[in-house]
N, C-alpha and C positions, 0 to 999 in steps of 0.2 A: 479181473475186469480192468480196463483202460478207462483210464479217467483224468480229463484234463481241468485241473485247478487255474481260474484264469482274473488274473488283477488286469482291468481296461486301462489305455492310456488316457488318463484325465484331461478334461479340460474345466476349467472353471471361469471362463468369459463369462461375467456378468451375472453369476449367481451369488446368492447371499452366503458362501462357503465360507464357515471366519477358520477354518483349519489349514493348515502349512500347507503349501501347493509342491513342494517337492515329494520326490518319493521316498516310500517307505517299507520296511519289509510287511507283506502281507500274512501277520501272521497266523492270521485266521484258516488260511491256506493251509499251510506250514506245517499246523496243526493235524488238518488233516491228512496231509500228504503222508503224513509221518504214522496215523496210526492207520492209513488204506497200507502203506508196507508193511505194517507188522503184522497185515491178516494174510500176506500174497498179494496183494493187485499192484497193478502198474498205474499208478501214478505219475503226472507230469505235472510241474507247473511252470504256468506264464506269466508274466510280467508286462504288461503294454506301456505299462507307467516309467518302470525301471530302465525297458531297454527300447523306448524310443518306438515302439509297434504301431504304427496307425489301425484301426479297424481290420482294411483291408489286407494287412501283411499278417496281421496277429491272426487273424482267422485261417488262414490259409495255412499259419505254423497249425495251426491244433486242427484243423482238419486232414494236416499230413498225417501226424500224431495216430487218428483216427480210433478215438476215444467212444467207448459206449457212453459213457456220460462228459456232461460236460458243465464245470460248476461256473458260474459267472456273479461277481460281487459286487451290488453297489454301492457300495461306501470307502474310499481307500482308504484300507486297513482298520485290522480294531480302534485305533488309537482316534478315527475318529466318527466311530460310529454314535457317538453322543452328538457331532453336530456337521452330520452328514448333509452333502448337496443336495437339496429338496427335488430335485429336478434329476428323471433319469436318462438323460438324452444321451449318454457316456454309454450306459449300460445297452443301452437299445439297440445305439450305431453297430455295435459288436455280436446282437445278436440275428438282427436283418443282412448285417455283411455275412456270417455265421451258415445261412441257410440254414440247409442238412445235415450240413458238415460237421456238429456236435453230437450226435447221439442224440439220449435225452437231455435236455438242458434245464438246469434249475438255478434259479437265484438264490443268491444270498444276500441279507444285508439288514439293516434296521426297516427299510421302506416294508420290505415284503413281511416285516415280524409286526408291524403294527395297522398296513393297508393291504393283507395279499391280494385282495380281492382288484384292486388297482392296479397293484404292480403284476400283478398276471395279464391283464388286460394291456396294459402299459410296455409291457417287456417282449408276451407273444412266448416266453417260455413256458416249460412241461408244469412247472411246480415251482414254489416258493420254501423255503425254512422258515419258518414262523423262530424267530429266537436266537440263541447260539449253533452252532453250526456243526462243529465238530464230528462228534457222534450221528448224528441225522444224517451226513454224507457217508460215511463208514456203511448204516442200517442199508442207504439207499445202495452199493453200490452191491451187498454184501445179497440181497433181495434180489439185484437186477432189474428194479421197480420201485418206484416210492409209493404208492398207494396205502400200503399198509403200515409205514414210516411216521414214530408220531413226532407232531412238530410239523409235518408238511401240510401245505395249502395246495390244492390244485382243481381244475373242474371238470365234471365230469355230467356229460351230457347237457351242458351250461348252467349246471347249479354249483355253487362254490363250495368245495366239500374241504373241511378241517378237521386234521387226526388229532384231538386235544389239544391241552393249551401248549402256550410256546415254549419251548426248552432253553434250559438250564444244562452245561454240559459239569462233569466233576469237576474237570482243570486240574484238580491236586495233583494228579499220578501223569497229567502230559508227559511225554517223553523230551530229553532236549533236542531241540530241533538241530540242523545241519544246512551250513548254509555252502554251496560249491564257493570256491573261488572270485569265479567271473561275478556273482551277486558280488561280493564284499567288496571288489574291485570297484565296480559301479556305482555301491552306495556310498558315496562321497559328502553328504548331508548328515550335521551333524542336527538332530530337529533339537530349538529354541536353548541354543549356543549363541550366545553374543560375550564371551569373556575375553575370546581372543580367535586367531584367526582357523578357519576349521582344517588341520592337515592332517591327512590318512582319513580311512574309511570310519564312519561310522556305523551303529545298528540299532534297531529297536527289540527289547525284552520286554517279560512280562512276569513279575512277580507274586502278583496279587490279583484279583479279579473284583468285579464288583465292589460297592459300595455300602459301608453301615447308615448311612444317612439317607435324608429324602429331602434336597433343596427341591424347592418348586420348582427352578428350572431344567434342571438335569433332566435330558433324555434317557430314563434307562429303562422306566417300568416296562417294558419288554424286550429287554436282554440288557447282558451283565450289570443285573441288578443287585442278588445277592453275593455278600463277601466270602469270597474264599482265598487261601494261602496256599502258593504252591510249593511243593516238597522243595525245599532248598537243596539238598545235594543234586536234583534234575538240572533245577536254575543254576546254581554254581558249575555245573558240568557244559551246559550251553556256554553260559558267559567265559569257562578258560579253554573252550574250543575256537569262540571270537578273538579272544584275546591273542590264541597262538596263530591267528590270522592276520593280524597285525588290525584291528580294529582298536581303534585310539578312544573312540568314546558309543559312553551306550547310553539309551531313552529308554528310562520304565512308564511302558503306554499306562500302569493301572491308572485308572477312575481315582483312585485316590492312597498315594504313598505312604501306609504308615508306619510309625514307629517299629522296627524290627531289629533288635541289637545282632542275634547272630549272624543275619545278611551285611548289616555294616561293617561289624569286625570282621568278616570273610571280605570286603570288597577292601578295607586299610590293608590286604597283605596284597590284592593285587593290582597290577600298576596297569589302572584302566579308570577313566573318570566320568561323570554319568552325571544328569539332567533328570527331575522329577517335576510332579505336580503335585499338592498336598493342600492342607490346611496348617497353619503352622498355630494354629491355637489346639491342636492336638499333640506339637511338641514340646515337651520338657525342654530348659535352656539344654541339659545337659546331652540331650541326644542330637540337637542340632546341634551341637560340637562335635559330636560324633560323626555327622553324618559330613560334616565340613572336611573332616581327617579320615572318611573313606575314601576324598575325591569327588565327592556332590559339587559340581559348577555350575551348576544351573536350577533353579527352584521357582518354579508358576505356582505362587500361593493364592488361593480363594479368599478375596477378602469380602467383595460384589455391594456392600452398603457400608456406609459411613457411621450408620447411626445402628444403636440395637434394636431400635422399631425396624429400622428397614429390613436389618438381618433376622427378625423375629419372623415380618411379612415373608420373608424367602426359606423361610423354616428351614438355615443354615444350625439352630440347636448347639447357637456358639455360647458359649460362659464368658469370655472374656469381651471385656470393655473397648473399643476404638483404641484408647489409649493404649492398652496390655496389648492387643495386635499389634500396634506400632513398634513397640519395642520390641517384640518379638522378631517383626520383621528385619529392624537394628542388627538385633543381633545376629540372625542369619545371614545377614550383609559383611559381618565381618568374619563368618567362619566359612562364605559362599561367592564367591565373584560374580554371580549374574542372580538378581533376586529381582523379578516382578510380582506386583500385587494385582491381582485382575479386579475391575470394577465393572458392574454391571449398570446399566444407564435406565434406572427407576426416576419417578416422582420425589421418594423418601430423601434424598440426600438435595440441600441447598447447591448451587452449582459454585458459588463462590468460597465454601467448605472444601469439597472438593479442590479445585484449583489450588486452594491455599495448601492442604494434604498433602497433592501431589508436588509441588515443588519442595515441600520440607523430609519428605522422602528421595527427590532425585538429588537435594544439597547432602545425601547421603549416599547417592549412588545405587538408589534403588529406582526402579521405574516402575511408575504406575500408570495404566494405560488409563486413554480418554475412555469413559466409561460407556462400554459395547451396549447398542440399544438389544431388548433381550427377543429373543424370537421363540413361539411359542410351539415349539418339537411335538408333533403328533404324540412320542411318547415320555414326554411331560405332564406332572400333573397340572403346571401350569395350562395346558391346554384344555384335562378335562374339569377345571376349574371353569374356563374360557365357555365349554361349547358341550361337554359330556365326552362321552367315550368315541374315540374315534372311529369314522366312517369313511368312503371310498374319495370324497372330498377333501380329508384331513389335510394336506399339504395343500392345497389350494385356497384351502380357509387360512390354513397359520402366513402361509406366504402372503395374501390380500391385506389380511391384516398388519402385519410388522410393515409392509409400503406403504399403508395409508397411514400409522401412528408416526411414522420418523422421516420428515423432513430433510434429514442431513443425518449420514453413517459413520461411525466409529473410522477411526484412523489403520483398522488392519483391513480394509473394503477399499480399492482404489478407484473402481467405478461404480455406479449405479447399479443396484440390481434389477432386471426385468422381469414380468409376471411372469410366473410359471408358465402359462397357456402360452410363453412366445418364447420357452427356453425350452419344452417338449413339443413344439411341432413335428418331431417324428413320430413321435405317439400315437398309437388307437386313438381317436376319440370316442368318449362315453358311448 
């Protein structure tokens, strides 16, 4: 079967998006592409984001293509489907330019794994993935049908019909992916590098999946939620296929980086330097040394509360004290060239505590952001704290709300966001 995997060309005017506005590789895609060839099928994929596609040009590539199926994503890339555009007006443009010209067409994305019912309505496609994605596209193309596909959403005779809950793919045994040329060429973004200037191509890998924890606010309780590790000689075979590409640095998207000595000592013998996100009160001094002398430049640490009440409130399940993360931080500063602490903008934390923090971390060359007001992700337990289990509303209630509690937005927001109801005007209405 022919089947075209399709990343939209983003825009984020004016949405609440706090994720990197460059491109990224789609590896959600990737994934798939890679095990629809190992069954036989033709596979394609697009890139709207990577190579500049409008709607209109993009659609017309893949209806050349002339694809039985046709996958469409709304979230660019795994990396960040924990704090995806609330608003599918990206996804939509591509599937009304799209016509006929896809086959069947199904979404992908966190929208359709926690609201299908919406996002079917919203999008005008065949079916949704309820979850991780991988396998569910493989079933679907392998069927010629998704109907009997579990994980899919879709309706029939206008009642919303759900094949079980939402999936979980292995990840362990992924294959390593294969990127042509012209991508690496293109991906010139090195994601949340500020050590020095970015030259040669960058990529994004993926190590690890899911998460052992449950912060309030983490979007994940409907996809990659649970922790899983992936085979290291796959991952090592991907990353010195980049490397023979001449890719200068790599981004591991997981959820959360943790301690893994054999992937470190494999990444100190090779001469390629790389960017993570973690908690660093789950490292030992002696592995963020480690992790400093495989090349780690870059480290986005969880810090989000100042105080252990706050962090208690955000069921971060931290043991160490404000003070022991400090130093922590210290000292990943000296074995890391680019070290931020993220903060999250609660009640708990006095504002002139903070202030004082962050300047006695940047007189160390660490940066710690003004602290992001927090936004309540339909798949957040923060939100069914907020409201119960989500409903066909969900992003119109978390969006309503986050614009009416915060007056003025974090420092990575450079304009205003607008209501959802005036950033989907393409949209069906109810």
């Amino acid at each position: 079967m022919k089947v075209a995997l399709v990343n939209p060309r983003w825009d984020f005017a004016h949405s609440i998006y706090f994720g990197c506005r460059e491109p990224h590789f789609p590896l959600e895609l990737a994934y798939a592409k890679a095990l629809l060839e190992a069954q036989g099928h033709e596979p394609l994929l697009f890139d709207g984001h990577l190579f500049e596609r409008d709607p209109a040009n993009l659609s017309a590539e893949v209806a050349a293509f002339g694809p039985a199926l046709t996958v469409i994503a709304t979230a660019p890339s795994y990396l960040f489907w924990r704090c995806a555009p609330p608003e599918l007006r990206v996804p939509r443009a591509l599937v009304e330019a799209l016509g006929g010209g896809g086959g069947i067409v199904i979404a992908i994305g966190p929208h359709g794994s926690v609201t299908p019912g919406a996002t079917l309505r919203k999008l005008g496609v065949d079916a949704v993935i309820r979850g991780e994605c991988e396998e569910a596209i493989l079933a679907c193309a392998a069927s010629g049908d998704f109907a009997g596909v579990p994980g899919i959403a879709y309706r029939e005779r206008g009642a919303l019909r759900l094949n079980g809950p939402n999936q979980a793919t292995r990840f362990v045994d992924v294959p390593p992916l294969a990127w042509s040329d012209d991508w690496i060429a293109r991906h010139r973004h090195h994601h949340h590098r500020f050590d020095t200037p970015q030259l040669g191509p960058g990529a994004e890998v993926e190590a690890s999946r899911g998460c052992p924890y449950s912060c309030s606010f983490c979007a994940k309780l409907d996809y990659r939620d649970s922790y899983r590790r992936r085979d290291l000689d796959k991952l090592l075979t991907e990353i010195d296929a980049l490397i023979a590409q001449g890719v200068a640095y790599l981004y591991f998207i997981d959820e959360i980086f943790l301690p893994q000595r054999a992937l470190l000592e494999a990444l100190v013998e090779r001469n390629v330097v790389f960017g993570i996100q973690t908690r660093l009160d789950l490292w030992k001094p002696e592995m963020i040394e480690l992790l400093g002398k495989a090349g780690c430049v870059s480290i986005e640490a969880g810090v989000e509360s100042l105080t252990e009440e706050g962090r208690e409130a955000l069921d971060k399940d931290c043991r160490l004290s404000t003070e022991a993360l400090t130093e922590r931080l210290l000292l990943a500063r000296r074995c890391v060239p680019f070290v931020q602490a993220n903060l999250i903008k609660t009640g708990a934390d006095d504002p002139e505590t903070v202030t004082q923090w962050r300047a006695h971390l940047q007189s160390h060359g660490i940066w710690a952001n003004d602290p992001v007001p927090l936004y309540p992700y339909p798949s957040s337990p923060d939100y069914r704290r907020l409201w119960g289990e989500p409903d066909d509303r969900a992003w119109e209630r978390a969006h309503q709300h986050y614009l009416a509690q915060f007056d003025a937005f974090s420092d990575i927001q450079e304009e205003r966001p607008l209501p959802l109801s005036e950033l989907e005007t393409s949209c069906p209405a109810k």
